[in-house]
C-alpha positions as CSV (number, residue, x, y, z in Angstrom):
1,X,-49.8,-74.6,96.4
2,X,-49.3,-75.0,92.7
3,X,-46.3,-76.8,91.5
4,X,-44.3,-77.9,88.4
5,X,-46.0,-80.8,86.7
6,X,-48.3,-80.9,89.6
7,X,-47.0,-84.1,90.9
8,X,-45.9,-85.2,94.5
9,X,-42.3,-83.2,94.1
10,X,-39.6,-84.4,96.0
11,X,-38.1,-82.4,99.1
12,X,-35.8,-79.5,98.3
13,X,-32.5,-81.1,99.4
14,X,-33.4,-84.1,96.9
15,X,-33.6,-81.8,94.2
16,X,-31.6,-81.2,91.2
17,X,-33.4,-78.2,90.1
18,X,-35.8,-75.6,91.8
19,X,-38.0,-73.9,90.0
20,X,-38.8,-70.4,91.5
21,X,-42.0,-68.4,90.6
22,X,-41.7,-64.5,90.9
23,X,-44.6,-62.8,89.2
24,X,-43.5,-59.6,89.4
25,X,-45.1,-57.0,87.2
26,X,-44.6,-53.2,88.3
27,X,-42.4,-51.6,85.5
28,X,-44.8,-53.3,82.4
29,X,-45.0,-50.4,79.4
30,X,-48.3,-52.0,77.4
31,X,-50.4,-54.9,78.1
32,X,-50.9,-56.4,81.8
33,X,-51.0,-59.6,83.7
34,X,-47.5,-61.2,83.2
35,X,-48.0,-61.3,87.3
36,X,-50.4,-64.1,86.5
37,X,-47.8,-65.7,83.9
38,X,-46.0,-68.3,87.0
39,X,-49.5,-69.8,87.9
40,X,-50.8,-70.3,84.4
41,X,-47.4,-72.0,83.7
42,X,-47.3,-74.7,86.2
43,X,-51.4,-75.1,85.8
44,X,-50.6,-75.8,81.8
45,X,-47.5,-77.8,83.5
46,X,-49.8,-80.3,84.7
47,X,-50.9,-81.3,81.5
48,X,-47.2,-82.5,80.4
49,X,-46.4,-86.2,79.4
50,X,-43.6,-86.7,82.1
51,X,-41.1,-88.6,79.8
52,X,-39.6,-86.7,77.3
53,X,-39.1,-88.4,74.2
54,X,-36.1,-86.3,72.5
55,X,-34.0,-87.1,75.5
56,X,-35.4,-90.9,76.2
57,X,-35.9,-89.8,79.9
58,X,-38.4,-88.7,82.6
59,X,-36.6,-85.4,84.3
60,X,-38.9,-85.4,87.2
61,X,-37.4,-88.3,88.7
62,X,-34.0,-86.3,88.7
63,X,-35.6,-84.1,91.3
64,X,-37.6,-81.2,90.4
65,X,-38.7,-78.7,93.4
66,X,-40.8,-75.4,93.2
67,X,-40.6,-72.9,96.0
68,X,-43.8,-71.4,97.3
69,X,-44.5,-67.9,95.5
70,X,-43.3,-64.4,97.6
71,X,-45.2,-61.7,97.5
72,X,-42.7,-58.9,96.2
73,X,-45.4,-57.0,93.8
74,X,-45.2,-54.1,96.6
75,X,-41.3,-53.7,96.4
76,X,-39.0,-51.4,93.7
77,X,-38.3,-53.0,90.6
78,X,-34.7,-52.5,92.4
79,X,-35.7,-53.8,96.0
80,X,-37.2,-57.2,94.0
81,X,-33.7,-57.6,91.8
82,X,-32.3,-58.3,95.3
83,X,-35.1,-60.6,96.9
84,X,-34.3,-62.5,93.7
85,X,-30.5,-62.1,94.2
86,X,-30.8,-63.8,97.5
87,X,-33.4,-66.6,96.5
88,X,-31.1,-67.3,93.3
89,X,-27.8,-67.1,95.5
90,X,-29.3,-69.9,98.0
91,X,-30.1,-72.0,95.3
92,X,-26.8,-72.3,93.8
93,X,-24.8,-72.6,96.8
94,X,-26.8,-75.5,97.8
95,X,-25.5,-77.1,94.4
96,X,-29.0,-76.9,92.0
97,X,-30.0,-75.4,88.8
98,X,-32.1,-72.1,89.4
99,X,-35.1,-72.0,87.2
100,X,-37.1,-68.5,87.2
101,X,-40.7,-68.1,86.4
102,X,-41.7,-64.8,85.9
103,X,-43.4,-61.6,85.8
104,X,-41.6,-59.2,83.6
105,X,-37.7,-59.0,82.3
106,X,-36.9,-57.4,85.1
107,X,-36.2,-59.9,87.8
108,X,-33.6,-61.6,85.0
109,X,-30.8,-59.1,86.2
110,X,-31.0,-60.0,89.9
111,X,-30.6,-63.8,89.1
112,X,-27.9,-63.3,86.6
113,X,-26.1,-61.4,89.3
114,X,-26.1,-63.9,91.8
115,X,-24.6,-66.6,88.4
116,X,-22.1,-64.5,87.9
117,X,-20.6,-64.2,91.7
118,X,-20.4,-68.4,91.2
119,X,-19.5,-68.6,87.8
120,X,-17.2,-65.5,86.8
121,X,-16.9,-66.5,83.4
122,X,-20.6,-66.6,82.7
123,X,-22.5,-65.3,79.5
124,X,-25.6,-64.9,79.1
125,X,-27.9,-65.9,75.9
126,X,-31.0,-63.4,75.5
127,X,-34.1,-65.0,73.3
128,X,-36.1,-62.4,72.9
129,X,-38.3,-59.6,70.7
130,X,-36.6,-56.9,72.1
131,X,-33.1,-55.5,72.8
132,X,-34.0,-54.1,76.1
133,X,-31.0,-51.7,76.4
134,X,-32.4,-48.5,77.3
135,X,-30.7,-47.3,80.0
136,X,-34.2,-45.9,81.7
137,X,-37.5,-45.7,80.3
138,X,-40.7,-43.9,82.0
139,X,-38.1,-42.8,85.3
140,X,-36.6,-46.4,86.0
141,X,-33.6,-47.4,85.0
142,X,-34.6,-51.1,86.3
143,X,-37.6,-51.2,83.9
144,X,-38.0,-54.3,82.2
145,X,-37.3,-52.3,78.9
146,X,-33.9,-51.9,80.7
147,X,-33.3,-55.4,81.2
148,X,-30.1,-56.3,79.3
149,X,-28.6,-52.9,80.3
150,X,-28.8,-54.0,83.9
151,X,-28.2,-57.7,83.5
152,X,-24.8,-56.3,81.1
153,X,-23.4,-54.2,84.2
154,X,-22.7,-58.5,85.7
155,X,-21.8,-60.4,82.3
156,X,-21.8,-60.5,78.2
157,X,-24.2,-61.3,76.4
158,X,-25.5,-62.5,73.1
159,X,-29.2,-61.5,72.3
160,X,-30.6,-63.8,69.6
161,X,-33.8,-63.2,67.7
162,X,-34.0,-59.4,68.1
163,X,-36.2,-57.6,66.0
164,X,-37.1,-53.8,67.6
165,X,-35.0,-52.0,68.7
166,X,-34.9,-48.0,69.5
167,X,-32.5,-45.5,68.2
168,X,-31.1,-45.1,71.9
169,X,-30.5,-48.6,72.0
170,X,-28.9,-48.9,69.0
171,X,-26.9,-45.9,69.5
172,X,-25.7,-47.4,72.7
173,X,-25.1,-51.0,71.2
174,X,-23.0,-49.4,68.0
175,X,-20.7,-47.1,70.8
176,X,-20.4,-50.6,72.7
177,X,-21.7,-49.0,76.3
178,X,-23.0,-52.6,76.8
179,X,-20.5,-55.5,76.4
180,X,-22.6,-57.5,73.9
181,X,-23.9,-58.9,70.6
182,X,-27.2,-59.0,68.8
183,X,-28.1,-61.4,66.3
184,X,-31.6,-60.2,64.4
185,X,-33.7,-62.4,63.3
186,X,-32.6,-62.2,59.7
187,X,-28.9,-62.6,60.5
188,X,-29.9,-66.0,62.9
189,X,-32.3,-67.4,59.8
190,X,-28.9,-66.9,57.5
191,X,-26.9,-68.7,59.4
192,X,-26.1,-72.2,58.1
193,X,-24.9,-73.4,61.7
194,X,-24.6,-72.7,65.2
195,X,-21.1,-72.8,65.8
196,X,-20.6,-68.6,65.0
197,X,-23.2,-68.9,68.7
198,X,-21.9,-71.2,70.6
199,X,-18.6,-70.0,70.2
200,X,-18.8,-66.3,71.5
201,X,-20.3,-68.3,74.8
202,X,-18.0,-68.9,77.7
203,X,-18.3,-72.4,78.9
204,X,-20.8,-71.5,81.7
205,X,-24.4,-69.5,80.6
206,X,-27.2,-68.2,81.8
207,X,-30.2,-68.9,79.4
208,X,-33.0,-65.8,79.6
209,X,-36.0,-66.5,77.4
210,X,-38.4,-63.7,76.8
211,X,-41.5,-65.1,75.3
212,X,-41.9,-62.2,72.9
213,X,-39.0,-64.1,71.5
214,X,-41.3,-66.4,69.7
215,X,-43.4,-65.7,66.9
216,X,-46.7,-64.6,68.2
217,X,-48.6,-67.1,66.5
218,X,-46.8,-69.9,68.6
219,X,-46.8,-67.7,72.2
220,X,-49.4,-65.3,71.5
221,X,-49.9,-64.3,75.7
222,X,-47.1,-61.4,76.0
223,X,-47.2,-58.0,77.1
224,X,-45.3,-56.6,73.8
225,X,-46.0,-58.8,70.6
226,X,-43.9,-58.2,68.3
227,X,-44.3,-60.0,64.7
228,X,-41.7,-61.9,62.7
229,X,-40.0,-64.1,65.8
230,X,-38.6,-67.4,66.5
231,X,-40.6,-70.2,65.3
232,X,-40.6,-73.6,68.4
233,X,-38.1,-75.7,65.8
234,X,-35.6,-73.2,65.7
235,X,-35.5,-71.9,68.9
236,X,-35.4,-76.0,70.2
237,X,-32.5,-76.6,67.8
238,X,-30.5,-73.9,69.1
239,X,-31.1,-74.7,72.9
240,X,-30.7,-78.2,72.0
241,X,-26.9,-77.3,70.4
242,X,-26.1,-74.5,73.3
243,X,-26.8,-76.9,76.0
244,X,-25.0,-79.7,74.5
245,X,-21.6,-77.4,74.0
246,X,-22.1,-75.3,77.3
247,X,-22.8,-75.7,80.7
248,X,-26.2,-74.4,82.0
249,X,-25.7,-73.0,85.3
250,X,-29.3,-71.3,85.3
251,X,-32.2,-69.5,83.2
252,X,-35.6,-68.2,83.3
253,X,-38.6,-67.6,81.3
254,X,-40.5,-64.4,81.8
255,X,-42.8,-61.6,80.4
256,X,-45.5,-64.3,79.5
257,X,-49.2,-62.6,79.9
258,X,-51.5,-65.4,79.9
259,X,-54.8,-65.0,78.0
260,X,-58.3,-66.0,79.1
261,X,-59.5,-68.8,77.0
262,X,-56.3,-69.6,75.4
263,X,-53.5,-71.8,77.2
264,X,-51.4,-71.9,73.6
265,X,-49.1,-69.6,75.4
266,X,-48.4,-71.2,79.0
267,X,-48.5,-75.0,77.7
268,X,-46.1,-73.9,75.1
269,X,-43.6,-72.2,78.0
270,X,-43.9,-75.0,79.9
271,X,-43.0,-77.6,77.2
272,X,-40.1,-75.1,77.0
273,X,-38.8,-75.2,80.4
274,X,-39.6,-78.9,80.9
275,X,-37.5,-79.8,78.0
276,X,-34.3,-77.6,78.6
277,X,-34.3,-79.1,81.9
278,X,-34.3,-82.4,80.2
279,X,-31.5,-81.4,78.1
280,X,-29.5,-80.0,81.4
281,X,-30.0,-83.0,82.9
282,X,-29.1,-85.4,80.5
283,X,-26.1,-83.2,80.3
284,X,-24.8,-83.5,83.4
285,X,-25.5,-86.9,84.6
């Protein structure tokens, strides 16, 4: 079985975060094989230096556990938002971070669902390409171009990094049908702080990266590219200050489409993960 980091992990109950792989792909509107995106993410994984040098610590020994993967690629996009609901739900009532691997923006609503039942004040910050607030596209209304819509109905949120977005979207963002904000890309690159982010956050988040976020000549494997994004500094800098201000109670990383010949894409996610959990950590200790 493939793990994080590919080291010896630790047993589950001596774990301060689980990492849990879904590679669910059945609602994907353009390019394929974000199924494969779990797997390429802990094989890059494997190629990490274990201590982390912006936090001066080595996360793994803090307990870091992946679940074997579940074969859910044959249920509903609505049937697999509650497998994850159930997997995420375990996790946190046995006291550890929930870290989601996917497989498209889909599966992001069923774990935010099961945050906000713990943590009723939860928001949830959106890094992403995308607003994702169609209320159904191509006959599902749990298509990952529905995401935010879905993961809305549980908690606020703040999408940052947004550039594309449809005039039904906007329509139902400017009639406020979903309770959040968007902040483009433009509006985020003006800002001369984070403070105006951080403080429409409640003090407990969910953190849901979409690798489209990023520009697509740092995460070029995604299913929707999308020009213009998130450079690695930036992005860092604001997880860096959100985690630092808030309390992380979970997040994911999904819709990343790994390409053949090129691991640019996966080693960059998992430097990602690896280092938020870092930050978490360091956190909370």
């Amino acid at each position: 079985m493939k793990t994080f980091l590919d080291i010896k992990q630790p047993p589950y109950e001596d774990s301060r975060a689980v990492i849990i792989p879904f590679g669910y792909e059945k609602t994907v509107s353009y390019l394929k094989g974000t199924s494969r995106g779990p797997g390429a993410i802990m094989e890059a994984s494997s190629q990490l230096e274990l201590y982390d040098i912006q936090t001066d610590s080595e996360p793994h020994l803090m307990g870091i556990h992946t679940l074997s993967e579940t074969e859910i690629e044959g249920l509903s996009p609505e049937k697999a938002q509650d497998f994850i609901y159930d997997a995420v739900q375990k996790t946190l009532n046995d006291g550890k971070l929930p870290v989601l691997l996917g497989g498209e923006h889909s599966i992001s609503a069923g774990s935010v669902r099961a945050c906000k039942e713990k943590f009723p004040d939860l928001t949830v910050l959106q890094i992403d390409a995308h607003a994702d607030l169609r209320d159904s596209y191509e006959g599902s209304k749990y298509s990952h171009a529905c995401a935010m819509s879905r993961i809305a109905e549980s908690a606020p949120y703040v999408g940052v990094g947004i550039r594309s977005v449809g005039t039904e979207e906007l329509d139902a963002f400017k009639k406020k049908r979903t309770a959040g904000e968007i902040i483009t890309v433009d509006d985020f690159r003006r800002l001369n702080n984070f403070k105006s982010i951080i403080d429409k956050l409640t003090e407990n988040i969910y953190i849901t990266i979409d690798a489209d976020g990023y520009d697509p000549s740092i995460i070029p494997g995604v299913g929707t590219p999308e020009p213009g994004g998130l450079t690695y500094q930036e992005t860092d800098n604001l997880l860096s200050e959100v985690i630092t201000n808030r309390n992380v109670v979970g997040f994911d990383f999904v819709e990343l489409r790994p390409i053949t010949g090129e691991v640019r894409s996966e080693f960059t996610a998992a430097k990602i993960i690896y280092k938020i959990i870092a930050r978490i950590f360091r956190k909370n200790n």
